[in-house]
VOSEBA-491412 format. One record per residue (C-alpha): residue number from 1; residue in one letter; chain; x, y, z. Coordinates in Angstrom, 2 decimals, always signed. Layout:
// residues N
+-----+-----+-------+---------+---------+---------+
!   n ! res ! chain !    east !   north !      up !
+-----+-----+-------+---------+---------+---------+
! NUM !   A !     A !       X !       Y !       Z !
...
+-----+-----+-------+---------+---------+---------+
// end
This chain:
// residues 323
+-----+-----+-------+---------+---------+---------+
!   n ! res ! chain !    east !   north !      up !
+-----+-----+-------+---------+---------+---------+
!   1 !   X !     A !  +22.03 !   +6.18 !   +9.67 !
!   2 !   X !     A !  +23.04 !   +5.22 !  +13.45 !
!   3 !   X !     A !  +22.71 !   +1.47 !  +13.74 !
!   4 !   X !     A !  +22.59 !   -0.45 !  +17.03 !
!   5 !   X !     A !  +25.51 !   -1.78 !  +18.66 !
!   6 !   X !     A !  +23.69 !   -4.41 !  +21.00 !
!   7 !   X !     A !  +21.31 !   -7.39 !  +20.15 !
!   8 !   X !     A !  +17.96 !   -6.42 !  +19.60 !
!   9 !   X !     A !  +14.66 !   -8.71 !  +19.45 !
!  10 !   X !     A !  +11.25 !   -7.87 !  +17.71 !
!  11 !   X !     A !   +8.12 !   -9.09 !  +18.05 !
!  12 !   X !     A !   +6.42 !   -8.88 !  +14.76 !
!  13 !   X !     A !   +3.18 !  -10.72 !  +13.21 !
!  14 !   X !     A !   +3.23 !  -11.62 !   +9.72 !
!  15 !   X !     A !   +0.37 !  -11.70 !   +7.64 !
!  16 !   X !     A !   -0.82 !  -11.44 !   +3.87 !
!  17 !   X !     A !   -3.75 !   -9.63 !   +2.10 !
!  18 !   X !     A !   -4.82 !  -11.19 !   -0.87 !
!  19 !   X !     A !   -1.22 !  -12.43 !   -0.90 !
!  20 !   X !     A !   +0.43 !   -9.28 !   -0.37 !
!  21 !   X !     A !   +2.85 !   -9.38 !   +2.80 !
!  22 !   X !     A !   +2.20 !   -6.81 !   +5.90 !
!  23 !   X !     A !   +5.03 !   -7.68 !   +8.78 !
!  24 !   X !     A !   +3.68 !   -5.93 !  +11.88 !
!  25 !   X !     A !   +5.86 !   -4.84 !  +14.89 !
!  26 !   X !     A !   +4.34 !   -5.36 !  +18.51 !
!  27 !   X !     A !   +6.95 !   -5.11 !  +20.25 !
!  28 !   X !     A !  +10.82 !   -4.23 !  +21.09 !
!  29 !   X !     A !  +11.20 !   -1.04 !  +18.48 !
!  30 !   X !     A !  +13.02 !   +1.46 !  +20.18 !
!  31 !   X !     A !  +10.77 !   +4.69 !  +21.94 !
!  32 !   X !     A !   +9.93 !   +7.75 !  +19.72 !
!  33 !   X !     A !   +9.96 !  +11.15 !  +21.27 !
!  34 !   X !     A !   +8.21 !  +12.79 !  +18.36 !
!  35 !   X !     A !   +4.35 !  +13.50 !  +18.91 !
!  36 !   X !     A !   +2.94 !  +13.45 !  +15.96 !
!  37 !   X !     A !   +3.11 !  +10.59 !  +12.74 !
!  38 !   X !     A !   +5.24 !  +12.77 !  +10.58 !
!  39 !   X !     A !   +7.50 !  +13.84 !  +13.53 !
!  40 !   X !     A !   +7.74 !   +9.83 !  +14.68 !
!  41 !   X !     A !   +8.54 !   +9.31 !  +11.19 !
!  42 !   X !     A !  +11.23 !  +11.71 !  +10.89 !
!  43 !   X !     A !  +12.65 !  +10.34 !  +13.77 !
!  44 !   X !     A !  +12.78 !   +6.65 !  +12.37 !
!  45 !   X !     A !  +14.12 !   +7.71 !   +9.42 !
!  46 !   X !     A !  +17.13 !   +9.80 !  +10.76 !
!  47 !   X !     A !  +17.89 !   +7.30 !  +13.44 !
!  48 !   X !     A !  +16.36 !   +3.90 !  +13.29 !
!  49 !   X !     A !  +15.85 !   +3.29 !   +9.47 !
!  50 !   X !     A !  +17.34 !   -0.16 !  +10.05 !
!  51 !   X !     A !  +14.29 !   -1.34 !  +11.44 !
!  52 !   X !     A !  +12.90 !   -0.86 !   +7.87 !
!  53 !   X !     A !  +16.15 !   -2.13 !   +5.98 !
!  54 !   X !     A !  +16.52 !   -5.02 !   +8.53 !
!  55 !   X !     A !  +12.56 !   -6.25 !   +8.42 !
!  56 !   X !     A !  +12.29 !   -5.75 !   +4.13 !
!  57 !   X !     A !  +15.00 !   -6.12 !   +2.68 !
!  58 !   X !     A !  +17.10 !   -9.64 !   +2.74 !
!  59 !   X !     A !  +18.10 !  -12.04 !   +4.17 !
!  60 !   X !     A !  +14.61 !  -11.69 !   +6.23 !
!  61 !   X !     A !  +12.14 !   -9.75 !   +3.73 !
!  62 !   X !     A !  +11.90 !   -8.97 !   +0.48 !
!  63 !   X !     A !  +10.61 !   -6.54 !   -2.34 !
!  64 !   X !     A !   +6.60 !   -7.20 !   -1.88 !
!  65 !   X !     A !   +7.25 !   -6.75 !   +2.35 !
!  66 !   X !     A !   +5.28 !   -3.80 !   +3.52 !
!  67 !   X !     A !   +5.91 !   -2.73 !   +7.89 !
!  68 !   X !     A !   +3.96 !   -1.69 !   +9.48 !
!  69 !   X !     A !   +5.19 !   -0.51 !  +13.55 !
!  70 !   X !     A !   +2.36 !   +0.18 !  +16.18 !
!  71 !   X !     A !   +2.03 !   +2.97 !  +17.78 !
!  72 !   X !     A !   +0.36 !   +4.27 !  +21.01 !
!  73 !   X !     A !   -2.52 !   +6.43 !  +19.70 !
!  74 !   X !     A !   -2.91 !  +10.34 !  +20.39 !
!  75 !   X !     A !   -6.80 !   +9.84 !  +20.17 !
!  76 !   X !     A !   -8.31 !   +7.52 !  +22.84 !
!  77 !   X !     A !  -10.91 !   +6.63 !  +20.82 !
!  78 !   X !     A !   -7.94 !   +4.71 !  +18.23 !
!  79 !   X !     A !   -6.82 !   +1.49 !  +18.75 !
!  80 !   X !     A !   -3.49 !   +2.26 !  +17.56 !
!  81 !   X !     A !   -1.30 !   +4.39 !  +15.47 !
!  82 !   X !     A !   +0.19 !   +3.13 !  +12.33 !
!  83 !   X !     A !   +3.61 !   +3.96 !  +10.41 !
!  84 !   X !     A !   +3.91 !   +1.58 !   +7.02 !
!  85 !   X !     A !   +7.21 !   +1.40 !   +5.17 !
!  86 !   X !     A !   +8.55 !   -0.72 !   +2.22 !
!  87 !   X !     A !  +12.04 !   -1.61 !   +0.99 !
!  88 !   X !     A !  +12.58 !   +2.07 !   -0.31 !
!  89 !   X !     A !  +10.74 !   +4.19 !   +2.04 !
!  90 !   X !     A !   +8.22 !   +5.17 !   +4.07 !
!  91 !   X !     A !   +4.70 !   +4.99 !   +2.97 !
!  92 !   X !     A !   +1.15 !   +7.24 !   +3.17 !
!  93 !   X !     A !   -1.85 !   +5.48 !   +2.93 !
!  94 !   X !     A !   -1.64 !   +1.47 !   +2.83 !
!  95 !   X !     A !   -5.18 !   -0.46 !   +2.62 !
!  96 !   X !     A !   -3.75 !   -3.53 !   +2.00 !
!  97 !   X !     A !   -1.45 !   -2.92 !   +5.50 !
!  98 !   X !     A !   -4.56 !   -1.41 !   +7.32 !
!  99 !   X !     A !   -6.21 !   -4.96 !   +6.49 !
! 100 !   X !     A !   -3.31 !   -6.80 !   +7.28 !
! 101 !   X !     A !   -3.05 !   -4.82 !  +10.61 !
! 102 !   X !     A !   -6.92 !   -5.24 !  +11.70 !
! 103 !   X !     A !   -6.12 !   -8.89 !  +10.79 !
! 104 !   X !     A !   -3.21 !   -8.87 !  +13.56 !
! 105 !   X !     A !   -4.98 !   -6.88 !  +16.13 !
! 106 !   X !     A !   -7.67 !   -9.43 !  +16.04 !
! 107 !   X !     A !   -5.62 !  -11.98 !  +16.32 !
! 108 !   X !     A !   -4.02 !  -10.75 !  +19.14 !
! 109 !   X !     A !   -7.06 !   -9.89 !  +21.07 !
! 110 !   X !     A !   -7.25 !   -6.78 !  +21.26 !
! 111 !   X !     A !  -10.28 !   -6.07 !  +18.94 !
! 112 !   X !     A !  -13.43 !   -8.03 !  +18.34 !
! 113 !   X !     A !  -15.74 !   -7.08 !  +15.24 !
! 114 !   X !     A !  -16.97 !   -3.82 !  +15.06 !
! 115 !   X !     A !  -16.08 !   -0.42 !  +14.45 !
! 116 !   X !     A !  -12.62 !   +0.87 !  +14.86 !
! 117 !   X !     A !  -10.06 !   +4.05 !  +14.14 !
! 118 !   X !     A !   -6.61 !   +4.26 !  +13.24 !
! 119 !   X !     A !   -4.27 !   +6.98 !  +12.78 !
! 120 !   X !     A !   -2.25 !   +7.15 !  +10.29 !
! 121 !   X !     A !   +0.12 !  +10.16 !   +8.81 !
! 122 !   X !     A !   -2.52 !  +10.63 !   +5.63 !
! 123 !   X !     A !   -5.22 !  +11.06 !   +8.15 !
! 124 !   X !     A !   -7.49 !   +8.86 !  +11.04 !
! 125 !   X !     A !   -8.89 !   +5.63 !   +8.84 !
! 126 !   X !     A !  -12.22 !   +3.89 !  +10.11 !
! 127 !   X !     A !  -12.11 !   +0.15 !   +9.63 !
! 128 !   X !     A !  -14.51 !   -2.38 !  +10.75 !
! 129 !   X !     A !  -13.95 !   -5.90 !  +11.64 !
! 130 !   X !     A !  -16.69 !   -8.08 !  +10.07 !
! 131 !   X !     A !  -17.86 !  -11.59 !  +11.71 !
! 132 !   X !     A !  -16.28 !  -13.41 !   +8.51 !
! 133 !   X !     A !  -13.40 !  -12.32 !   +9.15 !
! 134 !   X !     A !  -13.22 !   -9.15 !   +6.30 !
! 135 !   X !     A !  -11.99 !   -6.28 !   +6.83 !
! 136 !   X !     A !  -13.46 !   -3.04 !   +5.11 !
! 137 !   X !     A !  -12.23 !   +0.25 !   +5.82 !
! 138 !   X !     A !  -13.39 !   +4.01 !   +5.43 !
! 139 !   X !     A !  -10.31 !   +5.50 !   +3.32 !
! 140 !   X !     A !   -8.59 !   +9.23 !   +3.27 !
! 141 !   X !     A !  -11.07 !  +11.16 !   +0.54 !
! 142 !   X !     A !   -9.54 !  +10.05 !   -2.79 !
! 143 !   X !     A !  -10.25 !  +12.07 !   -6.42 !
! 144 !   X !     A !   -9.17 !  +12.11 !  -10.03 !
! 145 !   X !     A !   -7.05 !  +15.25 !  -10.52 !
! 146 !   X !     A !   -6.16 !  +15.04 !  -14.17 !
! 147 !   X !     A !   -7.77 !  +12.79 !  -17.22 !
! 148 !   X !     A !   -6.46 !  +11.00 !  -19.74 !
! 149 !   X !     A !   -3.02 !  +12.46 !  -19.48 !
! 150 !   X !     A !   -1.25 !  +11.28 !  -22.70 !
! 151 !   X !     A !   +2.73 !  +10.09 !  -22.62 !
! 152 !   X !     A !   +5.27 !   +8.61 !  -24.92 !
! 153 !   X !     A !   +6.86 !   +5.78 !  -23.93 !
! 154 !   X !     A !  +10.17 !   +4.06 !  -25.24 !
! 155 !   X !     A !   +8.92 !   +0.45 !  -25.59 !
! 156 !   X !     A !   +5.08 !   +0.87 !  -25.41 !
! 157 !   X !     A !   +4.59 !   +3.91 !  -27.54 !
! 158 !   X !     A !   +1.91 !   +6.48 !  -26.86 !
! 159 !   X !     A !   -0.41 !   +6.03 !  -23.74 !
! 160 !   X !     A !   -2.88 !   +7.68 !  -21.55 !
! 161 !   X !     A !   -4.22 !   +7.63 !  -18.22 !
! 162 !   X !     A !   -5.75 !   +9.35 !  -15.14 !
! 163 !   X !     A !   -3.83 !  +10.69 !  -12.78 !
! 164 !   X !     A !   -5.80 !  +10.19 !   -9.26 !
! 165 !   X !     A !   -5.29 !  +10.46 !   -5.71 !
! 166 !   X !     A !   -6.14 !   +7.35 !   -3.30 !
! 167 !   X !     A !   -3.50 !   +7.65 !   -0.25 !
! 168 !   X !     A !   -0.61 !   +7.81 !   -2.65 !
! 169 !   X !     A !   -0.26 !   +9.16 !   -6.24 !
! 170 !   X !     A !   -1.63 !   +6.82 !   -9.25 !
! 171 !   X !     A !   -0.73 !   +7.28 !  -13.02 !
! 172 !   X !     A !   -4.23 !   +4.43 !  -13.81 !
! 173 !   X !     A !   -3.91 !   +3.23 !  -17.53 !
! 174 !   X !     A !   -6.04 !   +1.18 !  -19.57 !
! 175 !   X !     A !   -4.80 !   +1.12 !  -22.99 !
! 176 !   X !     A !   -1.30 !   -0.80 !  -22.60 !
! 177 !   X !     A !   -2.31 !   -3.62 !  -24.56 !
! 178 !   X !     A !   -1.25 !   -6.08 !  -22.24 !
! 179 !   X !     A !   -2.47 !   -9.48 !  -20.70 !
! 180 !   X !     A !   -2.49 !   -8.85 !  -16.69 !
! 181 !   X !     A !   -1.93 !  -12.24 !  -15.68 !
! 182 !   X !     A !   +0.91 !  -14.09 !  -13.66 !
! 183 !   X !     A !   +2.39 !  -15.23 !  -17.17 !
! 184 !   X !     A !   +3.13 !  -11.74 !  -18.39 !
! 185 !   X !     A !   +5.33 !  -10.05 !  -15.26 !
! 186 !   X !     A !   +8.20 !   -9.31 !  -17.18 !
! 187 !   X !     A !   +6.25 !   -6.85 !  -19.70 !
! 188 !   X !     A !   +3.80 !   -5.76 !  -16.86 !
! 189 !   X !     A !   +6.66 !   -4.62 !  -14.75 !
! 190 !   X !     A !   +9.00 !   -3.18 !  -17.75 !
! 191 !   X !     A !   +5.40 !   -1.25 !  -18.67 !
! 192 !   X !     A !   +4.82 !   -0.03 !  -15.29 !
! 193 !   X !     A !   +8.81 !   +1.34 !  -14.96 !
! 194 !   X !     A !   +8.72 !   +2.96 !  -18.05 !
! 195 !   X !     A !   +5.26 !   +4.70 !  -17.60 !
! 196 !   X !     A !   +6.85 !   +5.78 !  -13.89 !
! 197 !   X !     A !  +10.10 !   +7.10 !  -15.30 !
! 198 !   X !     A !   +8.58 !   +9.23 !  -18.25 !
! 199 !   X !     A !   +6.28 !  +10.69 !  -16.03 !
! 200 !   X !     A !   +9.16 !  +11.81 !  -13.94 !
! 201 !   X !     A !  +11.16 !  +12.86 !  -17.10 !
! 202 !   X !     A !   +8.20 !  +15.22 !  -17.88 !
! 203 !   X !     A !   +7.43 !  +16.14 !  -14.63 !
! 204 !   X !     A !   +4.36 !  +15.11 !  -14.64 !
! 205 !   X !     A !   +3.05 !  +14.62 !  -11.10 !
! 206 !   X !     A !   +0.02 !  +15.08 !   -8.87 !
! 207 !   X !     A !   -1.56 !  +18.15 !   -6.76 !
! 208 !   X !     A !   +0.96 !  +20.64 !   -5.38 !
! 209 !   X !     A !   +3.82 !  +18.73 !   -6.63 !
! 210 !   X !     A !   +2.72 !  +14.88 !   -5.56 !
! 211 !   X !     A !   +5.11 !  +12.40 !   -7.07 !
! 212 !   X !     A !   +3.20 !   +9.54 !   -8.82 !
! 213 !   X !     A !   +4.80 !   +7.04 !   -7.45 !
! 214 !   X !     A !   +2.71 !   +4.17 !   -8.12 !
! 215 !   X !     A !   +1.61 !   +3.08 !  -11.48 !
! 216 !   X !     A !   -2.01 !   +1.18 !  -12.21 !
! 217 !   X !     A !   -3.07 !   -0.94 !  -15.41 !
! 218 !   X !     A !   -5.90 !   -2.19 !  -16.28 !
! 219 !   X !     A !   -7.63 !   -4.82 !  -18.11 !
! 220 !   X !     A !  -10.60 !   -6.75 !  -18.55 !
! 221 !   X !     A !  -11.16 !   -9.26 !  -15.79 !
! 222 !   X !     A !  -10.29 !  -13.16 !  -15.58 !
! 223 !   X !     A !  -12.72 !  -13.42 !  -12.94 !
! 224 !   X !     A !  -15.82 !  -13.90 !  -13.70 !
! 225 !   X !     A !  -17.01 !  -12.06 !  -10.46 !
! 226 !   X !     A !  -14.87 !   -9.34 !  -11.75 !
! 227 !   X !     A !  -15.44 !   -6.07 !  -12.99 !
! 228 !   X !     A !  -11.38 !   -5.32 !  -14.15 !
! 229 !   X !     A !   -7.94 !   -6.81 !  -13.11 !
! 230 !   X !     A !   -5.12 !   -4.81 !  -12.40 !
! 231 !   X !     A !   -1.04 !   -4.59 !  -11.91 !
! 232 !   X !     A !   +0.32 !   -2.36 !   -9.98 !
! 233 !   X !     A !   +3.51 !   -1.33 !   -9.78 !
! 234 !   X !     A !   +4.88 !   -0.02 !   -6.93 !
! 235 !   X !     A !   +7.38 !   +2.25 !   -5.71 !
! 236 !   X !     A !  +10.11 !   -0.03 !   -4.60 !
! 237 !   X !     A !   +9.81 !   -1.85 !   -8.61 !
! 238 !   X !     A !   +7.54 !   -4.42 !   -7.40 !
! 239 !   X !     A !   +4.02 !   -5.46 !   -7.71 !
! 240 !   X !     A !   +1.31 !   -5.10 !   -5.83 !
! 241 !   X !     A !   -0.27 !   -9.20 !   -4.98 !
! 242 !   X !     A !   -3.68 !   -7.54 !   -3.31 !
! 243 !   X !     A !   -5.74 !   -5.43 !   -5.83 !
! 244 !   X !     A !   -4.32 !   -2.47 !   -3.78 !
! 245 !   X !     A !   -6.27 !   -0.25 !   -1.31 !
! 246 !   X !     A !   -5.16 !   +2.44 !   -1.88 !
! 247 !   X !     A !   -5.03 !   +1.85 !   -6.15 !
! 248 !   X !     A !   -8.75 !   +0.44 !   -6.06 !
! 249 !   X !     A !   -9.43 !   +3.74 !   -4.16 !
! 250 !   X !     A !   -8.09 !   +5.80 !   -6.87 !
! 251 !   X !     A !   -9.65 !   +3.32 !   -9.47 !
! 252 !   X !     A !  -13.48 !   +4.31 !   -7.66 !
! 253 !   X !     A !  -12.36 !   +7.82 !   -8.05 !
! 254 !   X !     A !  -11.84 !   +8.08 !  -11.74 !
! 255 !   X !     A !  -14.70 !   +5.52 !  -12.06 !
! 256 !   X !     A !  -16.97 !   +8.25 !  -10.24 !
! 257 !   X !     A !  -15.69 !  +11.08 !  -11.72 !
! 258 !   X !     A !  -16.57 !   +9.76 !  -15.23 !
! 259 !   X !     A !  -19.99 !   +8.91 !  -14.19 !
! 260 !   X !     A !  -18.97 !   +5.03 !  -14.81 !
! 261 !   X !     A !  -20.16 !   +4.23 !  -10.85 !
! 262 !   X !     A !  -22.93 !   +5.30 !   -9.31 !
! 263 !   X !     A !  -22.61 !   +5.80 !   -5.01 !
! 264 !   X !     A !  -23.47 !   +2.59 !   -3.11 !
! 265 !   X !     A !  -22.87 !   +0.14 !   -6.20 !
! 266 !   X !     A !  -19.63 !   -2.04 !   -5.50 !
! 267 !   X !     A !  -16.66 !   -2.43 !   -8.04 !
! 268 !   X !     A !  -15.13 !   -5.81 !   -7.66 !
! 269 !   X !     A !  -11.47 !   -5.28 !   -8.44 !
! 270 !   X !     A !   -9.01 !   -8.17 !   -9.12 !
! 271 !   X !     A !   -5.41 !   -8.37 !   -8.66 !
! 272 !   X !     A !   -2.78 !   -9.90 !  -10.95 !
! 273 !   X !     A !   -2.66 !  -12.97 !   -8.62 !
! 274 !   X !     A !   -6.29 !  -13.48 !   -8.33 !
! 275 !   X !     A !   -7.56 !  -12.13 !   -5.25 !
! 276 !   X !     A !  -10.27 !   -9.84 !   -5.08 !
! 277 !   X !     A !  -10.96 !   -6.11 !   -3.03 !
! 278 !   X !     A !  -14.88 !   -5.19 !   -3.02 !
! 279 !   X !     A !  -15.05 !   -1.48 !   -3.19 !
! 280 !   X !     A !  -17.65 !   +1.14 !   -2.95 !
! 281 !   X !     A !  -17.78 !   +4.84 !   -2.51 !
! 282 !   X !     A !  -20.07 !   +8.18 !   -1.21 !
! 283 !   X !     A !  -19.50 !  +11.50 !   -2.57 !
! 284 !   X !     A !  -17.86 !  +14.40 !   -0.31 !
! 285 !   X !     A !  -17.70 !  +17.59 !   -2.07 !
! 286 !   X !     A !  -15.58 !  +17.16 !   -5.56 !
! 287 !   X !     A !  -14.22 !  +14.13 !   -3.65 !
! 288 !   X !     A !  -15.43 !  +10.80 !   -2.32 !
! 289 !   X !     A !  -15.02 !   +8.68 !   +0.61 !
! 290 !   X !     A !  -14.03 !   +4.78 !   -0.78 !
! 291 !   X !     A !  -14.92 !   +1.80 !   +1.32 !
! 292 !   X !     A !  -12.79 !   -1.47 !   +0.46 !
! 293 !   X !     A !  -12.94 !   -4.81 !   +1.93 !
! 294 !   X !     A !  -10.75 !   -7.42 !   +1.61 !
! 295 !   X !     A !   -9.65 !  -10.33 !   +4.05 !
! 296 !   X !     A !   -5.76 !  -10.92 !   +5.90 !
! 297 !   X !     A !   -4.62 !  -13.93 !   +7.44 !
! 298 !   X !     A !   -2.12 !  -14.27 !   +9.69 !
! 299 !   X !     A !   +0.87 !  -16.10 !   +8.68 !
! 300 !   X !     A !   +3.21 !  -16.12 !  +11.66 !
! 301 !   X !     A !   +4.74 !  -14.52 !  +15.12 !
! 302 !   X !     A !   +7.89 !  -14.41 !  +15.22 !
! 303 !   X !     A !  +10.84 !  -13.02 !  +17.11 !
! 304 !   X !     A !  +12.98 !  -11.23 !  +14.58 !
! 305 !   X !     A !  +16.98 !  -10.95 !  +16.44 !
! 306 !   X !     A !  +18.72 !   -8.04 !  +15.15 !
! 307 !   X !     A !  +22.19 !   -9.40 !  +15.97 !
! 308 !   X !     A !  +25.34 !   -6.26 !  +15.30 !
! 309 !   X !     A !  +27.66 !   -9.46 !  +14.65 !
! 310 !   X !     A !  +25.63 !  -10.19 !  +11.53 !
! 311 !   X !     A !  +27.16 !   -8.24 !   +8.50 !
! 312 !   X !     A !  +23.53 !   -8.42 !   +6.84 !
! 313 !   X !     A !  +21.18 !   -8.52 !   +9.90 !
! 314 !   X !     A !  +20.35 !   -4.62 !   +8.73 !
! 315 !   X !     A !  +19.53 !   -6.31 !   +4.98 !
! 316 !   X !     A !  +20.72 !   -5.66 !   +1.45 !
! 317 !   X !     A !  +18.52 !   -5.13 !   -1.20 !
! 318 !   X !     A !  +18.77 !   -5.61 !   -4.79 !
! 319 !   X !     A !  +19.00 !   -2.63 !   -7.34 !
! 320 !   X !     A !  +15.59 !   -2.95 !   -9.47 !
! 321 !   X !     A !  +16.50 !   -0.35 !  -11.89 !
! 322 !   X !     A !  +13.63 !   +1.73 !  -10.06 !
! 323 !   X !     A !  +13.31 !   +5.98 !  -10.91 !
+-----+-----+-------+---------+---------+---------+
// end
């Protein structure tokens, strides 16, 4: 990976959604030649992957930081394009990023509430900016693709789940046996690792070779406006703080697919930290079309200095014991 040899500076917003982290870039990334998202990402990847490394890993971010870099739209009806990336990569789908980044474009001005599109590499995502504040957005059409998919795992023993499709991959399990609380992380996280790397092992994945790369489980709320809580595990061998976009997405997909949740009724879904994601849905074809709201505030603008001097301005980042 080139780095850079001169000081850099980077304008970024930070905000949190349901107290998961989005750290968006207005300003000072380098240009992209590349037209389209996967070409722009290609191009990021090959040459300016510190930008990820430097913004989410430490000294300045850590495992929970999702990016997300703005873009100048190809449609002129968008408001912006949108490339998220974690610690270990770069990313499809991300509603709790798409919140996050409504959040920040409000914030700066540039939207009021209302209707508004985004591009992103999974497809263009419709969010609208309510007066309150919330966020809800139209995401990519989401489905179950396999049911109750049974595995054997070292520590937990024999478990099933659905394997669904929401923006990214989802192994969803309910019969873990676990409290999903803030007390139980260690087991949660050990669950959600092992689940991840026996599906690998087996090679168990998703449609036309999709690598389930994010694990869902789920439990009976602690909420009492609540329908379920969940953990999610996530690529990088963290956890998911929000309830997860994208894994509340595949959640309404299983739930719709099993004739558990009828079109138009709202699922209340509760993260392991205690915030909450309304979501709803509307059939398209053998797929539907989830809506998810959620609220983002904005945390800080900063100025991040990429300084060449600095042996870990480009970050380091811990070894999780991740597949």
């Amino acid at each position: 990976m080139p780095l850079p040899t001169d000081r850099i500076e980077l304008n970024v917003i930070d905000s949190h959604t349901g107290g998961e982290p989005t750290r968006t870039i207005i300003g000072g990334a380098p240009a992209l030649t590349g037209e389209t998202i996967a070409e722009q990402i290609a191009e990021l990847e090959a040459d300016h992957d510190w930008i990820r490394t430097a913004l989410t890993h430490e000294p300045r971010g850590y495992e929970a930081m999702v990016g997300a870099l703005l873009l100048h739209p190809d449609n002129s009806d968008a408001v912006a394009r949108v490339v998220f990336f974690n610690n270990v990569g770069y990313l499809g789908m991300c509603g709790h990023g798409t919140i996050g980044v409504a959040a920040t474009l409000a914030y700066l001005g540039n939207i009021s509430p209302g209707e508004h599109l985004l591009e992103t590499i999974v497809g263009d995502v419709i969010f609208t900016l309510h007066e309150d504040n919330r966020v809800s957005f139209a995401n990519v059409l989401s489905y179950r693709y396999r049911q109750s998919v049974a595995i054997d795992t070292p520590s937990f023993g024999k478990l099933t789940g659905d394997i669904a499709f929401g923006g990214n991959w989802f192994y969803l399990c309910n019969d873990h046996g676990l409290e999903i609380s803030m007390n139980n992380l260690e087991q949660l996280r050990l669950c959600g690792r092992e689940i991840r790397q026996t599906l690998d092992a087996a090679g168990i994945g998703g449609a036309e070779g999709g690598i389930i790369d994010h694990i869902e489980l789920v439990g009976p709320p602690n909420r009492e406006d609540a329908d379920a809580v969940n953990y999610v595990y996530c690529p990088g061998g963290e956890y998911d703080r929000s309830p997860c976009g994208t894994g509340t997405s595949a959640k309404l997909a299983c739930l719709a697919a099993a004739g558990k949740l009828a079109p138009g009724d709202t699922w209340r879904q509760e993260s392991v930290t205690g915030s909450l994601f309304e979501g709803t849905y509307q059939p398209s074809g053998d797929k539907i079309v989830p809506r998810i709201m959620g609220e983002a505030f904005v945390t800080a603008e900063t100025k991040v200095v990429i300084d060449p001097i600095d042996p870990l301005t480009f970050g380091f980042r811990h070894n999780l014991g991740e597949s």
